[in-house]
Short mmCIF file of the C-alpha atoms (twelve columns), coordinates in Angstrom:
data_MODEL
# 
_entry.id   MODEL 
# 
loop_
_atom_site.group_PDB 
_atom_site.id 
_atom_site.type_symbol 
_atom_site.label_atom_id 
_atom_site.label_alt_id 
_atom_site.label_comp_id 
_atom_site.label_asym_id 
_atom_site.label_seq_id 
_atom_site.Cartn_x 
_atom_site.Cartn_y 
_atom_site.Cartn_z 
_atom_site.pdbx_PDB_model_num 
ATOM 1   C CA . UNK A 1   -67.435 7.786   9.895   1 
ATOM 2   C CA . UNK A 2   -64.743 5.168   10.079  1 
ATOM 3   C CA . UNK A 3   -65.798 3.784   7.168   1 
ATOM 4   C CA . UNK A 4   -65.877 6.855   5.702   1 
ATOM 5   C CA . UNK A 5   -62.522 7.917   5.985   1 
ATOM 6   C CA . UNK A 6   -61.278 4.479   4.774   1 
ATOM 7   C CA . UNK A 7   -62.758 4.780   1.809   1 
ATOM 8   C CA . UNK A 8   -62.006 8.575   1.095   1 
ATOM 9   C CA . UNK A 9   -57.776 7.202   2.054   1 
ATOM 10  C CA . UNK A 10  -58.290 4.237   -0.677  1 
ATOM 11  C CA . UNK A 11  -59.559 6.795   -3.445  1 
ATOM 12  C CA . UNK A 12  -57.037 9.557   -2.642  1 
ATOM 13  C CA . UNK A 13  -54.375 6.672   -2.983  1 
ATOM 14  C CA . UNK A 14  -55.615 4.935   -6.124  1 
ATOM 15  C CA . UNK A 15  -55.906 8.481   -7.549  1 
ATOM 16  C CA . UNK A 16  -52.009 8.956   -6.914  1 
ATOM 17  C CA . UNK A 17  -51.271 5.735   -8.080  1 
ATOM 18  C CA . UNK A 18  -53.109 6.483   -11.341 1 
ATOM 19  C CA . UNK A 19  -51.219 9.830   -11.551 1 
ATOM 20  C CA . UNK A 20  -48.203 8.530   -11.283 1 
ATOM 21  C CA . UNK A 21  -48.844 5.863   -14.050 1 
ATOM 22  C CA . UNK A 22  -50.045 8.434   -16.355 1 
ATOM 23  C CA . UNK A 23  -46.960 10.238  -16.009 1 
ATOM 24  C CA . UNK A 24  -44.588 7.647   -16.428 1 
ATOM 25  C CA . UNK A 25  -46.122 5.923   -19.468 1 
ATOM 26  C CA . UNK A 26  -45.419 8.782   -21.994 1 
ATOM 27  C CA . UNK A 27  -42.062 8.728   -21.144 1 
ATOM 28  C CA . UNK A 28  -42.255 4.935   -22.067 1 
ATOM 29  C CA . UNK A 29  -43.866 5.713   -25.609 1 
ATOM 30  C CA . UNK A 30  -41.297 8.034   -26.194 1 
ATOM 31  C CA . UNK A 31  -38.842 5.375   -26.183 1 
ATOM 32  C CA . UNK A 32  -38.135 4.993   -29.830 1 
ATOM 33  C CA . UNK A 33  -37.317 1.954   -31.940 1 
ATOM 34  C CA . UNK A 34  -33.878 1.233   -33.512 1 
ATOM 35  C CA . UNK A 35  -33.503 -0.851  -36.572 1 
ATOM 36  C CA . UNK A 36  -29.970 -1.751  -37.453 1 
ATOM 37  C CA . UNK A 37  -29.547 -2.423  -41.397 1 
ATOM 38  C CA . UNK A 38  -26.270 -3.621  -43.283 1 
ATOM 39  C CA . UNK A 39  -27.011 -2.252  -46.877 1 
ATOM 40  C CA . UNK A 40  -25.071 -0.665  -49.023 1 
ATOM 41  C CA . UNK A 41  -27.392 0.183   -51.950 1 
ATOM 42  C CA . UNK A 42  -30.512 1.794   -48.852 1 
ATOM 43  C CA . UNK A 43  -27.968 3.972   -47.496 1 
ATOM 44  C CA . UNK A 44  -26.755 5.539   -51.006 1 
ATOM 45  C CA . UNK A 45  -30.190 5.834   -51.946 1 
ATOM 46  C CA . UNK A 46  -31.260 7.074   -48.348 1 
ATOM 47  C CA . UNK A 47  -28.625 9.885   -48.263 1 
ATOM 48  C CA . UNK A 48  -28.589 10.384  -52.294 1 
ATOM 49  C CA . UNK A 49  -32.358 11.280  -51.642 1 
ATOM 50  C CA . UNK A 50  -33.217 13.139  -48.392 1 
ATOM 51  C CA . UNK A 51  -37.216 13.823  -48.280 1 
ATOM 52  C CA . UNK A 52  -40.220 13.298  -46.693 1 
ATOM 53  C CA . UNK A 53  -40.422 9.543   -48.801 1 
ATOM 54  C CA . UNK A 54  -37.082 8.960   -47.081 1 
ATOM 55  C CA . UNK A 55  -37.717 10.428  -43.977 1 
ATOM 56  C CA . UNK A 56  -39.631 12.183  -41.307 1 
ATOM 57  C CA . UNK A 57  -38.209 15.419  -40.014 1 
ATOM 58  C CA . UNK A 58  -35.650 15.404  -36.905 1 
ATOM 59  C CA . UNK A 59  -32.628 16.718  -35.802 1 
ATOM 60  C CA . UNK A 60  -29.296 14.152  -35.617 1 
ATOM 61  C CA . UNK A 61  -27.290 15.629  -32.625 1 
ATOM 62  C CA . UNK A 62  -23.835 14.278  -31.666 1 
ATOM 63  C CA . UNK A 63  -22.817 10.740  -32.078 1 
ATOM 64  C CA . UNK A 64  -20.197 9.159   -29.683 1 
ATOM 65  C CA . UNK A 65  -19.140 5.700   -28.642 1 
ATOM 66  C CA . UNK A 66  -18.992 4.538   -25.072 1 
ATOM 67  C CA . UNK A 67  -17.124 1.173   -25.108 1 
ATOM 68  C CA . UNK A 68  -18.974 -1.431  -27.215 1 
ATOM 69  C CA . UNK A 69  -22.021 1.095   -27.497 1 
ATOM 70  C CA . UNK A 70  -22.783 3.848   -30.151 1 
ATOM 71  C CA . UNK A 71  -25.208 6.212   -28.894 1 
ATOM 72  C CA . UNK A 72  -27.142 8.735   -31.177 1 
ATOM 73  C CA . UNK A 73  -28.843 12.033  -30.158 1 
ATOM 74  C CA . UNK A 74  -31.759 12.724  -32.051 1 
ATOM 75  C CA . UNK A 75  -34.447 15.413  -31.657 1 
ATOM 76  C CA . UNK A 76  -37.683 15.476  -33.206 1 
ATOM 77  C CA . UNK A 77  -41.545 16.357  -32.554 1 
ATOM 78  C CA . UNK A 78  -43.926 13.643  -31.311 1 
ATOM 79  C CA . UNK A 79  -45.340 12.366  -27.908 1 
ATOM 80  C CA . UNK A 80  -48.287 10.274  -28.881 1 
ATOM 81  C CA . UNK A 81  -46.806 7.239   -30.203 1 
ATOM 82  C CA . UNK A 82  -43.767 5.282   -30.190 1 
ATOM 83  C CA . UNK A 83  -41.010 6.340   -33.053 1 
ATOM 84  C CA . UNK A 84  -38.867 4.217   -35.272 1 
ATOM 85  C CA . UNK A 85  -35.343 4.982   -36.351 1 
ATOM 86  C CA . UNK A 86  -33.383 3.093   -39.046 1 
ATOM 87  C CA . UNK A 87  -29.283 3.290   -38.997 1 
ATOM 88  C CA . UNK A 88  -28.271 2.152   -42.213 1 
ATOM 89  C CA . UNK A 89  -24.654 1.336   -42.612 1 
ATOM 90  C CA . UNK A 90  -22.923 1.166   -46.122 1 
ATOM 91  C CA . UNK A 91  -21.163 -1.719  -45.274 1 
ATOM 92  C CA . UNK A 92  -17.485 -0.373  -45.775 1 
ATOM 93  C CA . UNK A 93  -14.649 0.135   -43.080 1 
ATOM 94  C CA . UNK A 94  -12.266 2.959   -44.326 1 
ATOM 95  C CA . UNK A 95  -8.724  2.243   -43.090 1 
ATOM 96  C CA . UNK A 96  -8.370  5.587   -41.687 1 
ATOM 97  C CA . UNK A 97  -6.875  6.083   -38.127 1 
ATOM 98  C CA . UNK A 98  -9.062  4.969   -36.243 1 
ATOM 99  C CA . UNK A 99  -11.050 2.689   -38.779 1 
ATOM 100 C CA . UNK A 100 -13.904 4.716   -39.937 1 
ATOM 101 C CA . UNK A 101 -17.789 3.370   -40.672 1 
ATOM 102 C CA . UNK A 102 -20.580 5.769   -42.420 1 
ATOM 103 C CA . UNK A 103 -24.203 5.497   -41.613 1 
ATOM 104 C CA . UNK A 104 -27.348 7.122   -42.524 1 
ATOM 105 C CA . UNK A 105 -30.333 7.634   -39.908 1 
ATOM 106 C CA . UNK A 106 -34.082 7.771   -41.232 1 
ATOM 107 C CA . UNK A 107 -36.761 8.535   -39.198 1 
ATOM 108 C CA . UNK A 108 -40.530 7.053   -38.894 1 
ATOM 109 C CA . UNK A 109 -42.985 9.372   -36.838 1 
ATOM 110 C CA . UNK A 110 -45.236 6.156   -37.614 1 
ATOM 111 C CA . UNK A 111 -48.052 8.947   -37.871 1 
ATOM 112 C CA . UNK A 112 -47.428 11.211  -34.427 1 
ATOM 113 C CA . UNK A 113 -48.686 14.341  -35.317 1 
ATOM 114 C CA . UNK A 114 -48.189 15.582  -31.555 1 
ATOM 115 C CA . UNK A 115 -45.895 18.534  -31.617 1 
ATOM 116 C CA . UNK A 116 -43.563 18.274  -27.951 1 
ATOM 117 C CA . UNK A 117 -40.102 18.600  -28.898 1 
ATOM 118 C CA . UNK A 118 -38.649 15.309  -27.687 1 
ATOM 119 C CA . UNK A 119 -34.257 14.640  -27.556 1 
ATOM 120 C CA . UNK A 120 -33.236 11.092  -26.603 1 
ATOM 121 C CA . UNK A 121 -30.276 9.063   -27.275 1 
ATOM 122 C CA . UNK A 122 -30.569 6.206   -29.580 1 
ATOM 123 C CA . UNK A 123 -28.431 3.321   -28.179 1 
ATOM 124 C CA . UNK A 124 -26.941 0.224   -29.978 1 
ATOM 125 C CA . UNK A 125 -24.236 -2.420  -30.096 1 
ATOM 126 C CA . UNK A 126 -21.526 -1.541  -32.651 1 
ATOM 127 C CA . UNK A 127 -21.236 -5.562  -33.085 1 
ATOM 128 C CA . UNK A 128 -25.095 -6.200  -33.940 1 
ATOM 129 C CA . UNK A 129 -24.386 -3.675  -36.857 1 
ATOM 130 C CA . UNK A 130 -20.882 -4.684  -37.845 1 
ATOM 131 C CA . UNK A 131 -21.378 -8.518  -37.229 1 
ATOM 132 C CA . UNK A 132 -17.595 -10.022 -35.682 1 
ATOM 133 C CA . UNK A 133 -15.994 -6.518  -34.826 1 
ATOM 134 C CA . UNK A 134 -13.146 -6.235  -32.942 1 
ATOM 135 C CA . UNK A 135 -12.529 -2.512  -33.209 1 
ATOM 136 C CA . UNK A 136 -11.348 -0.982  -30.189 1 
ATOM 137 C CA . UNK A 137 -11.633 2.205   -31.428 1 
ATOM 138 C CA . UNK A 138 -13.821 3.302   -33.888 1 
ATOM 139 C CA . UNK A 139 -14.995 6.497   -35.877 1 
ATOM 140 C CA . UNK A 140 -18.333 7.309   -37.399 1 
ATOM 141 C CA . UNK A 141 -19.875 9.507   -39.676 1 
ATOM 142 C CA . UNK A 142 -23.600 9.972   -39.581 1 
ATOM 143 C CA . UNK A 143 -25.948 11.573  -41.844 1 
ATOM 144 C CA . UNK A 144 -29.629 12.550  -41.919 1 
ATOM 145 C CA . UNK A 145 -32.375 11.237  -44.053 1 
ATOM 146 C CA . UNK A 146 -33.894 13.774  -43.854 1 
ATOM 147 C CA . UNK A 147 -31.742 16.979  -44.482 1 
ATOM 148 C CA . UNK A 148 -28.611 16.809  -46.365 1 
ATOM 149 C CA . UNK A 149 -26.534 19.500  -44.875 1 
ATOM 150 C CA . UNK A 150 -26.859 17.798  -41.067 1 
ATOM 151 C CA . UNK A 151 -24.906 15.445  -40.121 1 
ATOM 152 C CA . UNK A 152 -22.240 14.438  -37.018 1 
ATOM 153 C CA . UNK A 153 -18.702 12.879  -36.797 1 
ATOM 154 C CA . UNK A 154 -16.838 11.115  -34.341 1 
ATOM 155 C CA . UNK A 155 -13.728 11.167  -34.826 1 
ATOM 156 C CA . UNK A 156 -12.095 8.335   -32.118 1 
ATOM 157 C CA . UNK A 157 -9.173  8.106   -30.721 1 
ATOM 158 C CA . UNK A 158 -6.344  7.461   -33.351 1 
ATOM 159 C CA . UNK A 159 -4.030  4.387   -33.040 1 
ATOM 160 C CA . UNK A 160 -0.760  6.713   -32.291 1 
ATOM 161 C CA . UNK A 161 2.331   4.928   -34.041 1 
ATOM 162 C CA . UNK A 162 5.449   6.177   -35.594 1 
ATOM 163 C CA . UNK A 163 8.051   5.261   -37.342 1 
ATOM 164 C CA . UNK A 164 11.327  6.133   -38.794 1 
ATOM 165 C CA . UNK A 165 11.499  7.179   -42.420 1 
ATOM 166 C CA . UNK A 166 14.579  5.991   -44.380 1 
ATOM 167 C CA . UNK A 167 16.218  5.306   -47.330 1 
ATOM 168 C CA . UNK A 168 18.403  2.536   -45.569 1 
ATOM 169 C CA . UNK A 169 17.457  -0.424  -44.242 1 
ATOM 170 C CA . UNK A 170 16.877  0.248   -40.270 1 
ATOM 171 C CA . UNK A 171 13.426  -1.516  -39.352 1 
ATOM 172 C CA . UNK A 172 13.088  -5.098  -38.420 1 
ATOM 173 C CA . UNK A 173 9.335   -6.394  -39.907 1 
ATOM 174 C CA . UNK A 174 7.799   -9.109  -40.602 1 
ATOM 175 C CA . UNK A 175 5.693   -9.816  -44.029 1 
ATOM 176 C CA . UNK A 176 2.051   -11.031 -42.405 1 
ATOM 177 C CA . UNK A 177 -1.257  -11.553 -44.249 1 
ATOM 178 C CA . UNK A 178 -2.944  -8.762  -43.752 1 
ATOM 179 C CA . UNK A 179 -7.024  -9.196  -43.260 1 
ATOM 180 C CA . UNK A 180 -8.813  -7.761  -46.043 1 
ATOM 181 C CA . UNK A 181 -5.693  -5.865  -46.566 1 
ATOM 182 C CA . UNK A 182 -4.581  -4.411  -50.594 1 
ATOM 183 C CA . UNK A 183 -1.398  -3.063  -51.195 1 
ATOM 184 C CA . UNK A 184 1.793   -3.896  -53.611 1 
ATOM 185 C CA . UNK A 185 2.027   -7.412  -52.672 1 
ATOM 186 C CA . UNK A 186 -1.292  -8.331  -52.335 1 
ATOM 187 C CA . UNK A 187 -2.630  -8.713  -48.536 1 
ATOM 188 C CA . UNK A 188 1.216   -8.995  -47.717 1 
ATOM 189 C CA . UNK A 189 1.975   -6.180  -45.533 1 
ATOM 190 C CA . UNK A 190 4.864   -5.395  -42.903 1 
ATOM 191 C CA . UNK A 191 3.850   -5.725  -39.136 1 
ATOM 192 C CA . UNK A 192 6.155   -3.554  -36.556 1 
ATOM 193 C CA . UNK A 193 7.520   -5.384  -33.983 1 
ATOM 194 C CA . UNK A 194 4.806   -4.095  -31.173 1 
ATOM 195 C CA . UNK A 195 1.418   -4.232  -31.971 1 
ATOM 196 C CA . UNK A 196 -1.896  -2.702  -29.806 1 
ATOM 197 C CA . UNK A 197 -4.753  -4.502  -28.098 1 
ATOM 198 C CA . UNK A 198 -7.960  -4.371  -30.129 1 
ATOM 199 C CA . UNK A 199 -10.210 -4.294  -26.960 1 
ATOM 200 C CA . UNK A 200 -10.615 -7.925  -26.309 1 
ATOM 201 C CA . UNK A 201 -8.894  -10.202 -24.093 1 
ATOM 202 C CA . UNK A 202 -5.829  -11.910 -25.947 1 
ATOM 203 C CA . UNK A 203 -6.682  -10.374 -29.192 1 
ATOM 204 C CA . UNK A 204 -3.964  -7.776  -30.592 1 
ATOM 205 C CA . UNK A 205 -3.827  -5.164  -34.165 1 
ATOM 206 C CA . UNK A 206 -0.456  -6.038  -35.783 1 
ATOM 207 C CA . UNK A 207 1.233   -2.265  -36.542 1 
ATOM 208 C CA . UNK A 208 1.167   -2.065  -40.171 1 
ATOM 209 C CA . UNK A 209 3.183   -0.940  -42.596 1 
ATOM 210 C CA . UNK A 210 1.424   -0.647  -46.332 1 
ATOM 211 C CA . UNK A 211 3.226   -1.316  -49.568 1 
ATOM 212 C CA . UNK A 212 1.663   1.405   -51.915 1 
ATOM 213 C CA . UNK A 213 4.847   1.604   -53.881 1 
ATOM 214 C CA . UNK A 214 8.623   0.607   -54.174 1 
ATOM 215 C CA . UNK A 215 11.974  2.119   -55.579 1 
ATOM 216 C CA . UNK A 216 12.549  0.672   -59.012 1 
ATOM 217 C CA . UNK A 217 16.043  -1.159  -57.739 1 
ATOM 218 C CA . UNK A 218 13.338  -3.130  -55.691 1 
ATOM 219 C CA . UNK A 219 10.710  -4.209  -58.233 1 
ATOM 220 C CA . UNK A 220 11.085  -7.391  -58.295 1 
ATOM 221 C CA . UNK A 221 11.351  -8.235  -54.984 1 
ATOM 222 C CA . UNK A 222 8.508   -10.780 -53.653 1 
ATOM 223 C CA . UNK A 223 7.899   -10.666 -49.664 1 
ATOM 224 C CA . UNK A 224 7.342   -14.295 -48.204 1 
ATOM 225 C CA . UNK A 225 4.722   -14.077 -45.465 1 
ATOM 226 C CA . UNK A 226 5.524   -15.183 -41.927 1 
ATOM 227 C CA . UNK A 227 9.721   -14.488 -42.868 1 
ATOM 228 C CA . UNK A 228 11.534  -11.110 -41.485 1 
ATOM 229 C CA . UNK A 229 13.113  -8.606  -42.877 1 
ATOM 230 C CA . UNK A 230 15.184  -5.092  -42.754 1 
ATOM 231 C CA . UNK A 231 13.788  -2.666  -44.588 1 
ATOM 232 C CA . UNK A 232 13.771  0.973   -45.056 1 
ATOM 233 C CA . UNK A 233 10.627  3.051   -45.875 1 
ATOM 234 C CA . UNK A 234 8.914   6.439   -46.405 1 
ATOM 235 C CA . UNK A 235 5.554   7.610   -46.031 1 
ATOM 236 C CA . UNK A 236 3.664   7.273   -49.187 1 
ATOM 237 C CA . UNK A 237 0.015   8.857   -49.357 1 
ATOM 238 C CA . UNK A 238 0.347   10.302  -53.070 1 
ATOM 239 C CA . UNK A 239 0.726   7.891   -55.484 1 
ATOM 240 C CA . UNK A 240 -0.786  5.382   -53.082 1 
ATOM 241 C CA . UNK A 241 -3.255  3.468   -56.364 1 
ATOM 242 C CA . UNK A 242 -5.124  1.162   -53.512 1 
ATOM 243 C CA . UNK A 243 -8.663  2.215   -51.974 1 
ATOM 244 C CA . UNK A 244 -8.968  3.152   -48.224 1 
ATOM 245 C CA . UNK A 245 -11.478 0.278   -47.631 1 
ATOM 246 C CA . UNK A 246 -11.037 -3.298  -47.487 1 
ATOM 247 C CA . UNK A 247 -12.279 -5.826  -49.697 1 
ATOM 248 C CA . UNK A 248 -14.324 -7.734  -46.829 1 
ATOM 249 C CA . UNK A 249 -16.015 -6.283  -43.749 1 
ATOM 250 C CA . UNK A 250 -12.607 -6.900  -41.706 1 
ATOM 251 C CA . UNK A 251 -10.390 -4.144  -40.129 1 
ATOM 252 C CA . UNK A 252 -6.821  -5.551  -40.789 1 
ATOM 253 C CA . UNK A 253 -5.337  -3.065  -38.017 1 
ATOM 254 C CA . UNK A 254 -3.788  0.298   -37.697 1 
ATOM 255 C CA . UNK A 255 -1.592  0.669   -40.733 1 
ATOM 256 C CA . UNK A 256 0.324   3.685   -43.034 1 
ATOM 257 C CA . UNK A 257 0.989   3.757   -46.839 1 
ATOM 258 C CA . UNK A 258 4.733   3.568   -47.774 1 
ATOM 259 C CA . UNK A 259 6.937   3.508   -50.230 1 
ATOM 260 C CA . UNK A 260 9.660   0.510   -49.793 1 
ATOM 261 C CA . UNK A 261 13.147  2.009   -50.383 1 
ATOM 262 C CA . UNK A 262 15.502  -1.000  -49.109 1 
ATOM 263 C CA . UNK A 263 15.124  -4.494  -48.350 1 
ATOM 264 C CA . UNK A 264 16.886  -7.116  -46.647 1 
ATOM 265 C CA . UNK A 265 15.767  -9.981  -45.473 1 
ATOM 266 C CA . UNK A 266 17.251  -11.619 -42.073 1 
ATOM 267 C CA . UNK A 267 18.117  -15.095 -41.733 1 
# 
């Protein structure tokens, strides 16, 4: 009888054990895949052609960022097999406040034709996308592969600086190279006096001022980077001719468009 019950106590638990296992490994399978691309001509083509050839159906829910992590809710049916999700970035960093990335998410069922309605948040590192980013802050706009008409922003947290507009000379700047910066002079731009951490120990965004334009007393004046000077300035987003992205994958820093009104330099 002894025996008995010992071996009716070593089925019962093996049978929980195996319970248990079953229900644990579909929530494993359900894990999807992420595959992080840096391609400008897949993601036009991606969101220029939303369709089944593009992409398996799903939902794209909100996007945030949580430090150096972007995480991605997406919804979509499945449960028999593990699910594959490209995040295609277009390889351009608008100079918006904060800088701004676009991506495009596709979606490979890899042939689950299982129909439980499955949400999860897709995780990655913004720097094994952007490779060498420093962003502290960071927005993103995401798009579907799938369906044009859904998509999700996040906006960040702007980079709050001011300054005072003038037609006199009453801020003291100094001309800097700005990374992957365009403008009147160049990459020469005019860094504030304070500047803002960038989210990394002993690393700091210069403040920047853009040269867009300049009063016609002024044009030919030539900035000399690393010198200061006086200047006065005035927001300048109209006539601004330059692009809002860099010409390399580098964020140069928080910066506004202006119009240079006065110069001085300081000895």
């Amino acid at each position: 009888m002894r025996n008995f019950i010992s071996i009716l106590i070593v089925v019962a638990l093996t049978t929980m054990i195996s319970c248990n296992k079953e229900k644990q490994d579909p929530t494993n399978e359900n894990n999807s895949s992420v595959i992080l691309k840096s391609n400008a001509a897949e993601y036009h083509d991606a969101i220029s052609n939303p369709s089944l050839e593009t992409s398996d159906p799903f939902e794209l829910g909100p996007i945030v960022v949580n430090g150096d992590k972007v995480e991605v809710t997406v919804s979509y049916s499945g449960g028999c097999a593990a699910h594959t999700f490209n995040i295609i970035w277009d390889e351009t960093v608008l100079y918006s406040d904060p800088p701004k990335i676009s991506i495009v998410i596709t979606h490979d069922a890899n042939g689950d034709n299982c129909e439980a309605y499955i949400t999860e948040v897709l995780s990655f590192r913004l720097d094994s996308l952007i490779s060498g980013s420093t962003e502290a802050e960071i927005g993103i706009d995401g798009y579907s592969g799938w369906d044009s008409e859904d998509s999700s922003v996040y906006e960040g947290n702007k980079y709050e600086f001011n300054f005072e507009e003038s037609d006199v000379c009453n801020l003291i700047v100094t001309a800097k190279e700005a990374m992957c910066g365009w403008g009147l002079y160049g990459s020469t731009w005019f860094a504030l006096e304070d500047s803002i951490s960038a989210g990394i120990p002993d690393y700091y965004f210069n403040k920047f001022l853009q040269p867009v334009s300049v009063d016609e007393s002024l044009s030919s004046f030539q900035p000399v980077p690393g010198k200061k000077y006086s200047i006065g300035a005035k927001i300048d987003t109209e006539s601004n001719p330059f692009p809002d992205y860099p010409v390399c994958l580098a964020y140069p820093g928080p910066s506004i468009p202006v119009r240079i009104m006065c110069i001085t330099e300081l000895q």
